[in-house]
C-alpha positions, -999 to +999 in steps of 0.1 A: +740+064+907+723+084+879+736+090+848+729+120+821+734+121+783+767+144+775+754+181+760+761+190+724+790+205+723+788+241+709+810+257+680+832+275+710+834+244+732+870+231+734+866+192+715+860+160+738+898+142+743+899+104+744+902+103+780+871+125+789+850+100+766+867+070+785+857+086+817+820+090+808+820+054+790+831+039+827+805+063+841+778+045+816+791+012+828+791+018+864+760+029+865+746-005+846+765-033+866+750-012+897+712-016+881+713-047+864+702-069+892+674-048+897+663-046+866+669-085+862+648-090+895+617-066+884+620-089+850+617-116+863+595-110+893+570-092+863+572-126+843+566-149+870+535-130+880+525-132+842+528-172+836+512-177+872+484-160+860+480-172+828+485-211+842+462-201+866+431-190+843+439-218+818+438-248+853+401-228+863+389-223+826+396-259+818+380-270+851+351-251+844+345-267+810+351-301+821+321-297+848+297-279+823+302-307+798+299-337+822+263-317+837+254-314+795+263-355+792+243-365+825+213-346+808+217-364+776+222-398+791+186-394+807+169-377+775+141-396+760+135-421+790+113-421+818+130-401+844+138-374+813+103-365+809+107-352+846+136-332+841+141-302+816+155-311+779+189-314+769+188-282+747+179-259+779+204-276+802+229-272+775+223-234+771+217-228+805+250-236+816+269-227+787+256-192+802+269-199+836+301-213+825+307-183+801+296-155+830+318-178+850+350-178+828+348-142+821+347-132+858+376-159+861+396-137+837+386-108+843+400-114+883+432-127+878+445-109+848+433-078+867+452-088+897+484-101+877+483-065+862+481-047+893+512-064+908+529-059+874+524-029+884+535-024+915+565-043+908+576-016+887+568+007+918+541+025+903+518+044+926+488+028+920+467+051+945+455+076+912+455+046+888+428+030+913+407+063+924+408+071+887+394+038+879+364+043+908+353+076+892+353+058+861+335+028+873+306+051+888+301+072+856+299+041+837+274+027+858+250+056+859+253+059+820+250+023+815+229+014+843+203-004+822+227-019+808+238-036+843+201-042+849+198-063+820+231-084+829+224-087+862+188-101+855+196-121+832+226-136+855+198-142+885+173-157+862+196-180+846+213-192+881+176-196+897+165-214+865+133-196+864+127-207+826+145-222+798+147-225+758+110-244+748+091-228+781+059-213+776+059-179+798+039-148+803+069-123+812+038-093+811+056-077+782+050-105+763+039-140+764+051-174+741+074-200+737+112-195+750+138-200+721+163-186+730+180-174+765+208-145+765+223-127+796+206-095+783+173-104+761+149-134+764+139-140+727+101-152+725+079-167+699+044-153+705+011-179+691+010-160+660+047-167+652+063-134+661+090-130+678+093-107+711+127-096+726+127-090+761+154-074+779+157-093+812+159-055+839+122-048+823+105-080+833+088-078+869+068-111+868+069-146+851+046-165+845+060-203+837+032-222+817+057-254+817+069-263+847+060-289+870+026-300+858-006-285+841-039-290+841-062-299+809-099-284+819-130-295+795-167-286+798-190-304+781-226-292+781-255-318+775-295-310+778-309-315+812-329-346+808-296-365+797-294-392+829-266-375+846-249-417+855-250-424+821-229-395+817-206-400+839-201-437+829-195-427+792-168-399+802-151-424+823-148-450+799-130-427+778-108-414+797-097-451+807-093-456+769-072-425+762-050-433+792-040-464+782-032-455+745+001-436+728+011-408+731-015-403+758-003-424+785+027-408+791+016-368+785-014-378+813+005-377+850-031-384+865-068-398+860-095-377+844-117-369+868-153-360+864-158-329+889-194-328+884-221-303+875-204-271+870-236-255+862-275-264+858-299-239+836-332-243+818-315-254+788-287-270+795-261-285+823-222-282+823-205-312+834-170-303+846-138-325+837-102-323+852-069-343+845-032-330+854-011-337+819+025-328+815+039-298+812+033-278+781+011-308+771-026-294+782-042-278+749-033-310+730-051-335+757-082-313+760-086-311+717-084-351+723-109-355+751-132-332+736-130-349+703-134-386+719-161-375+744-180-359+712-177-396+693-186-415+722-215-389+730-229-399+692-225-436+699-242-435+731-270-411+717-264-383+743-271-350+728-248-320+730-260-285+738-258-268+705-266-298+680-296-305+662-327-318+676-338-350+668-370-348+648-403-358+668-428-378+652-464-366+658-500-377+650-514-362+617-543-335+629-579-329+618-588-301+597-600-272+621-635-268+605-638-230+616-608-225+597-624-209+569-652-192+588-646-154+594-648-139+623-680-128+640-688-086+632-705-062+652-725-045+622-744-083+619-764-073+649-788-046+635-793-035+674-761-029+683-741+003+692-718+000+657-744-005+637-768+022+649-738+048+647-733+032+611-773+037+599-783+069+578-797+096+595-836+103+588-844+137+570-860+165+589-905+161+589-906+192+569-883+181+544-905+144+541-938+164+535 
């Protein structure tokens, strides 16, 4: 039953008697007791829907938080020990999936509050055919105007879940290269080696290059002159490396021997002797500036010269005097017979002149 609002009566129209305005009062009444058990059903169908949902998100929000801090404390029970060096610090795992719980959470919400709202909806029997084509065209014009946008999140969502680097990383991303300090769903913040700082949207990164995972490998060349006894060598760079592995911090940043390759080249002047040792990640520069400056102080104490250096002085015999020294050299015109000094001689005057 449908009811209407009485019109205004007009200055002609006859006044409203007390039984007309009972009549439409019972109307009004009728017409409530016959809707309010709809309207109490849709109520409460509508509010069970909405503390489902909300109890829902909270239970998988929660659950979610739980697991992200209980990886973050099995990462932090391990830092600083042996079987921590192995596995990536506690400030990358911690940001890492801080990121995957966040894109997790929102998704979370974003799902069941979107649900919730559609059957709020439909509840109220509400075509929701135009509310969701509307939302399709919308959807598509947003993502061709923000599709870099989208890029960028989806990137960053991929690289985080595949853990292709983390905060203290050294990567070349081809836009730029440095240290990781920060990781974001849409930029990669970098600190290049002069201390700038690069931000890299993740969509415009094709290629990484990660400098600190796994292990690395510390190269050095040392060049020595050729008649340096190639054993002695050999025995010298070996004793030091046996040193250097057995003191701190260097035992635990070297994951293998030093190895001497060998002659990595042989000239006139000189001869490269190749040496190799697989550090930790991150960790190469620093153990190639220490067996460099080791192999140069045992190199001094062993009297092996360096390529480069200074010669030692060579002690030699005092020589005569060369007693044609100050003799000059020999001249043509000495010879009165020969060609220069004929073409140097006067000429005679004519006989006729002479008499």
């Amino acid at each position: 039953m449908s009811w209407s609002a009485p019109q205004a009566a007009g200055p002609s129209s006859d006044p409203v008697t007390f039984d007309e305005a009972a009549d439409r009062a019972n109307d009004a009444a009728s017409w409530v007791g016959d809707n309010w058990a709809t309207w109490l059903s849709t109520g409460l169908r509508m509010l069970l829907i909405l503390v489902i949902a909300l109890v829902l998100r909270h239970v998988i929000r929660r659950a979610l938080t739980k697991l992200i801090d209980r990886m973050n404390r099995s990462v932090q029970t391990v830092e600083g020990t042996a079987l921590g060096g192995l596995l990536v610090n506690a400030e990358r795992r911690r940001q890492r999936s801080e990121a995957i719980g966040s894109v997790l959470r929102s998704v979370t919400s974003f799902l069941i509050l979107g649900t919730a709202a559609l059957m709020m909806l439909g509840a109220l029997n509400i075509n929701l055919a135009p509310l969701l084509a509307s939302a399709g065209v919308a959807g598509v014009a947003l993502g061709f105007g923000a599709r870099n946008l989208v890029t960028d999140f989806l990137s960053g969502v991929f690289m985080i879940l595949e853990d292709q680097y983390g905060v203290g990383d050294t990567i070349d991303a081809g836009v730029a290269s440095g240290e990781v300090i920060e990781v974001g769903l849409r930029v990669t913040k970098l600190r290049g080696d002069n201390g700038e700082i690069w931000y890299v949207r993740n969509g415009e990164v094709k290629r990484i290059g990660n400098l600190s995972q796994g292990w690395a490998t510390a190269g050095v060349d040392v060049m020595v002159r050729p008649t340096e006894d190639l054993e002695t060598v050999r025995t010298v760079i070996t004793a030091v490396a046996e040193k250097m592995a057995k003191d701190d911090p260097w035992n635990e940043r070297l994951w293998g021997p030093v190895e001497v390759l060998g002659l990595d080249a042989v000239l006139l002047d000189s001869m490269t002797v190749r040496i190799s040792a697989k550090t930790m990640p991150g960790q190469a520069l620093g153990v190639e500036r220490e067996l460099r400056w080791r192999i140069k102080r045992a190199f001094d104490e062993a009297g092996i010269q360096i390529v480069g250096g200074l010669f030692p002085a060579v002690e030699t015999a005092a020589a005569a005097p060369d007693p044609a020294a100050g003799v000059a050299a020999p001249s043509a015109l000495a010879s009165p017979t020969s060609p220069q000094s004929l073409a140097a001689a006067p000429i005679a005057p004519p006989p006729n002149l002479a008499k």
